[in-house]
FIKOLZA-1660 file (N, C-alpha, C; in steps of 0.1 Angstrom, whole numbers, plus 5000, padded with zeros to 4 digits):
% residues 156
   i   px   py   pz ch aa at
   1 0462 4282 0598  A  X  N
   1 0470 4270 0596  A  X CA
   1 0478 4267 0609  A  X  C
   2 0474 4251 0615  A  X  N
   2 0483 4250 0630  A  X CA
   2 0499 4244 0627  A  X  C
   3 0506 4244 0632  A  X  N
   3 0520 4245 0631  A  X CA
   3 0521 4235 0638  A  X  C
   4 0524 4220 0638  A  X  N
   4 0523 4212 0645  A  X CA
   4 0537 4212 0659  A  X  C
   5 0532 4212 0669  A  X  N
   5 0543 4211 0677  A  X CA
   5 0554 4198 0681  A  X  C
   6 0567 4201 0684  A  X  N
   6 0576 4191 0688  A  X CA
   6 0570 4181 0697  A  X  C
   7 0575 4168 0694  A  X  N
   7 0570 4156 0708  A  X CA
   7 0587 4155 0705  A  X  C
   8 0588 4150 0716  A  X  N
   8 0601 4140 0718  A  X CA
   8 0598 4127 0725  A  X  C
   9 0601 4118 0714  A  X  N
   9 0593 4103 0721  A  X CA
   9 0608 4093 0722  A  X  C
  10 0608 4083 0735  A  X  N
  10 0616 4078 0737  A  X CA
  10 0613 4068 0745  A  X  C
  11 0619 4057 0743  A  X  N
  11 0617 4042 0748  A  X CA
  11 0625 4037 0758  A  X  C
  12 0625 4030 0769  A  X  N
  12 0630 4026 0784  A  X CA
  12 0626 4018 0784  A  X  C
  13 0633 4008 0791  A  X  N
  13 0630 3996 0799  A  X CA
  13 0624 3997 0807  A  X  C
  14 0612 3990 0813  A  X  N
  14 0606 3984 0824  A  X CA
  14 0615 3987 0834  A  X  C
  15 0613 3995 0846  A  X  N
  15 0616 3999 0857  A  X CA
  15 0619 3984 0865  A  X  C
  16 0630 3990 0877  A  X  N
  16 0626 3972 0886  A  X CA
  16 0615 3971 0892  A  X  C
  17 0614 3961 0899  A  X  N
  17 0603 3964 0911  A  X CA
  17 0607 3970 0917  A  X  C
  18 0616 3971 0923  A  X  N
  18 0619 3980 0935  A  X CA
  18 0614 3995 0931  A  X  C
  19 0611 3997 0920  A  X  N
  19 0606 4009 0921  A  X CA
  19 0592 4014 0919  A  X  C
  20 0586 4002 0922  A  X  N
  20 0568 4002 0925  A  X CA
  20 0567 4011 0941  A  X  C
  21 0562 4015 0941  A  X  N
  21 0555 4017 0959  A  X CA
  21 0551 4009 0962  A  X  C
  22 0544 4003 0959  A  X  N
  22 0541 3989 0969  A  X CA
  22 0556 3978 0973  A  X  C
  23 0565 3979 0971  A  X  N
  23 0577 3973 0971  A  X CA
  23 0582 3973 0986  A  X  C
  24 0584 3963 0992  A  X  N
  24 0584 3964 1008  A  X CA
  24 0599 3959 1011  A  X  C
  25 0609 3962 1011  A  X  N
  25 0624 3953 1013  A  X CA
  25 0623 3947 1031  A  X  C
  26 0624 3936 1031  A  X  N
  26 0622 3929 1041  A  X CA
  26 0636 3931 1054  A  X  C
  27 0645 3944 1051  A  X  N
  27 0652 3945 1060  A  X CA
  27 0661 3959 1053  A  X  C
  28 0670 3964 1068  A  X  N
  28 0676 3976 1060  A  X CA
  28 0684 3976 1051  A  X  C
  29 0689 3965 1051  A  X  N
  29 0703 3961 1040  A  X CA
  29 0693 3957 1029  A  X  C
  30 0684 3957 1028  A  X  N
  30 0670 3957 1017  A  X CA
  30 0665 3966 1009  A  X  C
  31 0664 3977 1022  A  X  N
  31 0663 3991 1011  A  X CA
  31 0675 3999 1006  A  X  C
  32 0688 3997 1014  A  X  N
  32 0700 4003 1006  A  X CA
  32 0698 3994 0992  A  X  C
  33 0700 3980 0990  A  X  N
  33 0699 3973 0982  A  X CA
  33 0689 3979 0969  A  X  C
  34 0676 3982 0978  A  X  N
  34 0667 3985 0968  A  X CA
  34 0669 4000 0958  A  X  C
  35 0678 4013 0971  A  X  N
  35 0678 4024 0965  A  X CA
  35 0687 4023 0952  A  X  C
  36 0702 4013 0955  A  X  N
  36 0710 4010 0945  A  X CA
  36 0705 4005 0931  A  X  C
  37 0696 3996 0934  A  X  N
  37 0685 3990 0918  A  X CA
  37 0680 4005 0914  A  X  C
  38 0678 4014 0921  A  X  N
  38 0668 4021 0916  A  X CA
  38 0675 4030 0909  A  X  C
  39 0686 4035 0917  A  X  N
  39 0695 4045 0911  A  X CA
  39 0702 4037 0898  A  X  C
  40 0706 4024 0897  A  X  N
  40 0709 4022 0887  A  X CA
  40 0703 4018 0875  A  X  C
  41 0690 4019 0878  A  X  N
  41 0684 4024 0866  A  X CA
  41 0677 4038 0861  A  X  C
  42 0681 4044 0873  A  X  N
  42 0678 4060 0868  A  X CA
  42 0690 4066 0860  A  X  C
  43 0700 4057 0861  A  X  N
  43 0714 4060 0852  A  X CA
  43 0710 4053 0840  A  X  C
  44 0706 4043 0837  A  X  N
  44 0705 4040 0824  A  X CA
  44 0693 4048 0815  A  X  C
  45 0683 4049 0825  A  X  N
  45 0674 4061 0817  A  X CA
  45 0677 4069 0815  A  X  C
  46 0684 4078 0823  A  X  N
  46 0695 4094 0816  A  X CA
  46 0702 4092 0806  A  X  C
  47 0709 4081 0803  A  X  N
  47 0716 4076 0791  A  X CA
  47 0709 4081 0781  A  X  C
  48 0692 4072 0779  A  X  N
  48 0687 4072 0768  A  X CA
  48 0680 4086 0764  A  X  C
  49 0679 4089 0773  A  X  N
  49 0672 4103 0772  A  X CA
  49 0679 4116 0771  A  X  C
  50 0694 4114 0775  A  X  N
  50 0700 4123 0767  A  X CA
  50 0710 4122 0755  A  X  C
  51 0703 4107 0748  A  X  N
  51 0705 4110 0734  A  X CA
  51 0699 4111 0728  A  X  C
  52 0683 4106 0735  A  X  N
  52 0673 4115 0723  A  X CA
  52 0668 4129 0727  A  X  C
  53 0675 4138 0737  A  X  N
  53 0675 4156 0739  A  X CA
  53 0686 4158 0726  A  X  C
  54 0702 4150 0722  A  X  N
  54 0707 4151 0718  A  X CA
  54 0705 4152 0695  A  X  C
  55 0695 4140 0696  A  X  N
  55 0688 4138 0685  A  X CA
  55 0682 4145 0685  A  X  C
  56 0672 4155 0693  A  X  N
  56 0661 4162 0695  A  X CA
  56 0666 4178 0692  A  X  C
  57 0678 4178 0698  A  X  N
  57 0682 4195 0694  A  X CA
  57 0689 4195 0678  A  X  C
  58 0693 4184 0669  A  X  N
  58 0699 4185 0659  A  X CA
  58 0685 4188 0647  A  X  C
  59 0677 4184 0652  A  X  N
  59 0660 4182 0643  A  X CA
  59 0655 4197 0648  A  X  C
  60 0657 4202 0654  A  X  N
  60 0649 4213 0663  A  X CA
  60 0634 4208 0668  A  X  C
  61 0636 4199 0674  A  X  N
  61 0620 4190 0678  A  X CA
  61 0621 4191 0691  A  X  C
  62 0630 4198 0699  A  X  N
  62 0628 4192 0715  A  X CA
  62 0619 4207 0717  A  X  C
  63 0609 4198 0724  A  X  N
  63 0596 4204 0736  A  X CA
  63 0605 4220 0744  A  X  C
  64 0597 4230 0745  A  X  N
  64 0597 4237 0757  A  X CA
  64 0587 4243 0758  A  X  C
  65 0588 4251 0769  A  X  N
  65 0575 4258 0780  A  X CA
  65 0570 4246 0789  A  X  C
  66 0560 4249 0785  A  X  N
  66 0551 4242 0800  A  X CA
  66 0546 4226 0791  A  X  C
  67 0551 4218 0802  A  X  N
  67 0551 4199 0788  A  X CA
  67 0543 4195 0798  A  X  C
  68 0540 4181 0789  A  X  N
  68 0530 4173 0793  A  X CA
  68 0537 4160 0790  A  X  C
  69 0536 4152 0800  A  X  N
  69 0543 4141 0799  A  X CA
  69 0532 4124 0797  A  X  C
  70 0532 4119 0783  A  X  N
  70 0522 4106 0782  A  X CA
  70 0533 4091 0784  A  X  C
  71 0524 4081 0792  A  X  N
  71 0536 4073 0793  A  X CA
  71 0529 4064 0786  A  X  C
  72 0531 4052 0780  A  X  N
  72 0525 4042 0774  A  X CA
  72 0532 4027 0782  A  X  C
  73 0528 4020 0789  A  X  N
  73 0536 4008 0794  A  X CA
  73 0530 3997 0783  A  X  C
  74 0542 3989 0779  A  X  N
  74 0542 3975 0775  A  X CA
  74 0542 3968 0782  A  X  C
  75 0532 3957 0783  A  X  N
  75 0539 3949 0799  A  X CA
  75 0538 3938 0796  A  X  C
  76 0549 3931 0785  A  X  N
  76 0545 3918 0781  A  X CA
  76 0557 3907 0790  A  X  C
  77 0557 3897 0786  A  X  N
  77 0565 3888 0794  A  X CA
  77 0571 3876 0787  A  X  C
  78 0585 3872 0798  A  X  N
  78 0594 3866 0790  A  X CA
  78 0589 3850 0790  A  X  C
  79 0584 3841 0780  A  X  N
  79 0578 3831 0782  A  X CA
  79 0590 3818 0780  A  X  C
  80 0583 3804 0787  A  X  N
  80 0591 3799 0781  A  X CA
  80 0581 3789 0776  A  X  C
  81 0584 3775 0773  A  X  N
  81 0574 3769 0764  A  X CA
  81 0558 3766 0774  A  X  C
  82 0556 3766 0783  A  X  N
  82 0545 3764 0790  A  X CA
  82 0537 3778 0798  A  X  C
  83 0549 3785 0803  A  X  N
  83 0545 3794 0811  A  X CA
  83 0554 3806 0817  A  X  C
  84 0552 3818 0818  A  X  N
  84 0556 3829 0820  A  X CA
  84 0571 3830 0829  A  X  C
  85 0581 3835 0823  A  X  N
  85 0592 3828 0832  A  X CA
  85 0592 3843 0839  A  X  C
  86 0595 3842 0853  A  X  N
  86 0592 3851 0868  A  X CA
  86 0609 3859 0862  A  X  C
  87 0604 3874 0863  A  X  N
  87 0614 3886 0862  A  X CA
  87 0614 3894 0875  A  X  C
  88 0622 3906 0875  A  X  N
  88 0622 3914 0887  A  X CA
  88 0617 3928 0880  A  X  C
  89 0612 3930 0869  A  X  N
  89 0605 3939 0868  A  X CA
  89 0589 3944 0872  A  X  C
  90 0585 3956 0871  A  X  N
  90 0577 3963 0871  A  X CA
  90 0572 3967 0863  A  X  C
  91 0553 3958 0866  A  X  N
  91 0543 3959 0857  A  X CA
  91 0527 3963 0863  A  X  C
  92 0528 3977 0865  A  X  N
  92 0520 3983 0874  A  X CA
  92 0502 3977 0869  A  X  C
  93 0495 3976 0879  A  X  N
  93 0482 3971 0875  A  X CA
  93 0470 3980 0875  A  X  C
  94 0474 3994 0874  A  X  N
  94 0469 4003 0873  A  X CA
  94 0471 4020 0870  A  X  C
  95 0465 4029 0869  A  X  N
  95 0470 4042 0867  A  X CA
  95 0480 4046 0878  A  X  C
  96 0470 4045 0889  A  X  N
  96 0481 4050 0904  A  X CA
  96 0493 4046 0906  A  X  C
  97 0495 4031 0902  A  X  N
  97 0506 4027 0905  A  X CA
  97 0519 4029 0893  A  X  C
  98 0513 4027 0881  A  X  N
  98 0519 4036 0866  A  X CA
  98 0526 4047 0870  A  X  C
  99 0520 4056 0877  A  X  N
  99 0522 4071 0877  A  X CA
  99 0536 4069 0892  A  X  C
 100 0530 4058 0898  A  X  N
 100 0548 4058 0910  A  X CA
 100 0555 4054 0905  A  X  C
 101 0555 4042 0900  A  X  N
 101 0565 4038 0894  A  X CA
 101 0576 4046 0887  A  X  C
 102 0568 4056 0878  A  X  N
 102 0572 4062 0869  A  X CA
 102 0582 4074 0872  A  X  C
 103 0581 4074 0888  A  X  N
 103 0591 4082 0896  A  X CA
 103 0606 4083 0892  A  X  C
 104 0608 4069 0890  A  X  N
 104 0626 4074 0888  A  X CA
 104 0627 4076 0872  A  X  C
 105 0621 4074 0863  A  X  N
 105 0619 4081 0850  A  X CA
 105 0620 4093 0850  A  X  C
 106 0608 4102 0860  A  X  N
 106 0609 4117 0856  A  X CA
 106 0623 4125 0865  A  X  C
 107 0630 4114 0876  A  X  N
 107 0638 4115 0881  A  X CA
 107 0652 4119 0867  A  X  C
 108 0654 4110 0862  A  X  N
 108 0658 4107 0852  A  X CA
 108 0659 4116 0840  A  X  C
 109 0649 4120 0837  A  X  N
 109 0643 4130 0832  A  X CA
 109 0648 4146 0835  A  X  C
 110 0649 4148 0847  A  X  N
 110 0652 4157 0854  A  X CA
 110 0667 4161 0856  A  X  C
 111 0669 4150 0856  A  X  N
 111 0688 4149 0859  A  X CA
 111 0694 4150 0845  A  X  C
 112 0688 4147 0830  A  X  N
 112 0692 4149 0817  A  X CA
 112 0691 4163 0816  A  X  C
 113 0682 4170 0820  A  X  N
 113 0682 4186 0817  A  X CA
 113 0667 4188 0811  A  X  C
 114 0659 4176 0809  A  X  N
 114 0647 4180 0800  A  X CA
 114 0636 4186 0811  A  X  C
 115 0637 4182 0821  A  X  N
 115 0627 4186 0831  A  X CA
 115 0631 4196 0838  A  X  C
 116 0627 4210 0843  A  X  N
 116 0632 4219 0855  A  X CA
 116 0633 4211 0869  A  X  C
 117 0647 4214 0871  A  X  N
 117 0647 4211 0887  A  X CA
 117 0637 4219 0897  A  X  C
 118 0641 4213 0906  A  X  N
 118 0628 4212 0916  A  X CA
 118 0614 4215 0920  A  X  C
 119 0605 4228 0923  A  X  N
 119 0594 4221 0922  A  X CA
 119 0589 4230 0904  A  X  C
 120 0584 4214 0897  A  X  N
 120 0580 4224 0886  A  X CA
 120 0565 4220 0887  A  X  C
 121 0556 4221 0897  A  X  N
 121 0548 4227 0895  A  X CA
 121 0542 4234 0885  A  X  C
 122 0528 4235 0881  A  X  N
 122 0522 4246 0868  A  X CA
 122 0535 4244 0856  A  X  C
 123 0544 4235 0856  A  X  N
 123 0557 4234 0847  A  X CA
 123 0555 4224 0838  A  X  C
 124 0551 4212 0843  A  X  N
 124 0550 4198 0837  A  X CA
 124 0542 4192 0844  A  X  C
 125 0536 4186 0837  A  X  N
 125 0521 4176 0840  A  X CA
 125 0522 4157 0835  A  X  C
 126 0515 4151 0840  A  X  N
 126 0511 4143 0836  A  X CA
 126 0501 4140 0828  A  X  C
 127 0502 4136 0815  A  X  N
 127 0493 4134 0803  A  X CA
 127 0485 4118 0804  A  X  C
 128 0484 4112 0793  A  X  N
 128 0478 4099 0792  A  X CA
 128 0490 4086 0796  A  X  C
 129 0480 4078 0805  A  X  N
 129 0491 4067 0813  A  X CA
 129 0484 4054 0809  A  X  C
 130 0489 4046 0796  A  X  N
 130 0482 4041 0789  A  X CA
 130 0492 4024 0792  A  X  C
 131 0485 4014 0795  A  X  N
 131 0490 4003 0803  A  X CA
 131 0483 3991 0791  A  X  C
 132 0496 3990 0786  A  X  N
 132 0487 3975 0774  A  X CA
 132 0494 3964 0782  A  X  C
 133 0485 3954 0789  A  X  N
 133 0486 3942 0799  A  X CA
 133 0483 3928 0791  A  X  C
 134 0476 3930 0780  A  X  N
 134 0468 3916 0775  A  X CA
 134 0481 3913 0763  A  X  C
 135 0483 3903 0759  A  X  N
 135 0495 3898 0748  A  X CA
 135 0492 3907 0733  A  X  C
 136 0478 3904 0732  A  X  N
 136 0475 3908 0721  A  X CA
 136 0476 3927 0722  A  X  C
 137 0475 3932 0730  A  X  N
 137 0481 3944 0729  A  X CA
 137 0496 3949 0731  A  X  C
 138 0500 3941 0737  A  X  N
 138 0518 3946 0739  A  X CA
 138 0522 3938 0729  A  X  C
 139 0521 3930 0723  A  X  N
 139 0528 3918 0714  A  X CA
 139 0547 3919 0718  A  X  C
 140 0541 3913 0731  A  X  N
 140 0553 3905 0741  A  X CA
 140 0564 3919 0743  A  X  C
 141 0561 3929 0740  A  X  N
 141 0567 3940 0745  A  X CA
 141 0569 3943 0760  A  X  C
 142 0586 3950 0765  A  X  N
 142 0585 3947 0775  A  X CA
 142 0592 3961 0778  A  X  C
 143 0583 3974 0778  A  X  N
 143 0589 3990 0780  A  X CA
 143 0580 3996 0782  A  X  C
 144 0587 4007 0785  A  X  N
 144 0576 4023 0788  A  X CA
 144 0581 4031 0776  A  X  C
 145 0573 4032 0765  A  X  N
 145 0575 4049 0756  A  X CA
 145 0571 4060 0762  A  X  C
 146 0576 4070 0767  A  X  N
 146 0573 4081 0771  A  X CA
 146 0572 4093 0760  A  X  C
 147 0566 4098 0761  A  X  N
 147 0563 4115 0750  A  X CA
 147 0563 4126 0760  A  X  C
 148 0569 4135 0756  A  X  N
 148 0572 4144 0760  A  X CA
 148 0568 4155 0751  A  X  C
 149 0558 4162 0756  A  X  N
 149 0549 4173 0747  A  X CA
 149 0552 4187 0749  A  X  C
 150 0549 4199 0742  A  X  N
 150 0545 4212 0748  A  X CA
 150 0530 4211 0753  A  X  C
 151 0525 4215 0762  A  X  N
 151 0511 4214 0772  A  X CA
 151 0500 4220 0760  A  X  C
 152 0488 4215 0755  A  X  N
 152 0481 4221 0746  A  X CA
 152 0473 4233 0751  A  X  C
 153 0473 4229 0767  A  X  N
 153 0463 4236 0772  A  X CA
 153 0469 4249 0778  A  X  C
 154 0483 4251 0779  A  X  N
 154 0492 4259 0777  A  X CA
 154 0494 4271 0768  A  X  C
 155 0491 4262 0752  A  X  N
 155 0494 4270 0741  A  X CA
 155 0480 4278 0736  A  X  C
 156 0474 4269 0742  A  X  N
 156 0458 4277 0738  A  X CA
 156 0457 4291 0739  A  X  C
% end
């Protein structure tokens, strides 16, 4: 009989752009500018994530050992009656770029207590980076759900 293991699943905002890699600030007062966006949304991610470690330790559901982290992006958009009204977020067009973005997340992540500081190597992995771009898949959703697993291939 398998004993199903803890996920801890949690919802975020859409990162800025500035926290794409491809993101180029057109001067130095550009990238202080840019580090400030990024850090202030690495604060609001820690928020959320350490109320659901919080929710997570009352349930006994929170993850440990060796995790695996799945991200799911929403990448819908704010319309108005004709056409797509232009934001400053980040809506990666691919896996590679999903997976940078996703940097100040595990940052975030890290600074709540859920992730081992520094290198966790063989510790935590990247799982499935799953990008719903077309309307009919995000239905105008505009986040990243992240899951946070014990590693299967770990428990094996």
């Amino acid at each position: 009989m398998s004993e199903t293991q803890p996920a801890l699943v949690f919802v975020l905002p859409l990162p800025p752009i500035e926290a794409s890699l491809n993101f180029r600030p057109a001067s130095r007062g550009g990238r202080m500018a840019q580090n400030e966006t990024v850090q202030q949304y690495k604060a609001v991610c820690q928020a959320k994530i350490r109320k659901a470690i919080s929710d997570a330790k009352r349930t006994g559901a929170l993850p440990e050992g060796r995790l695996v982290i799945h991200y799911s992006w929403y990448l819908g958009r704010k319309r108005a009656a004709t056409r797509a009204i232009r934001d400053r977020l980040c809506r990666p067009k691919d896996h590679d770029n999903a997976i940078g973005a996703a940097k100040p997340i595990q940052d975030a992540m890290q600074g709540a207590g859920l992730l081992p500081k520094g290198d966790a190597a063989g510790r935590v992995r990247v799982g499935d980076v799953t990008l719903y771009g077309k309307a009919k898949d995000h239905g105008g959703l505009m986040q990243v759900m992240v899951v946070v697993m014990p590693d299967p291939e770990a428990i094996a």
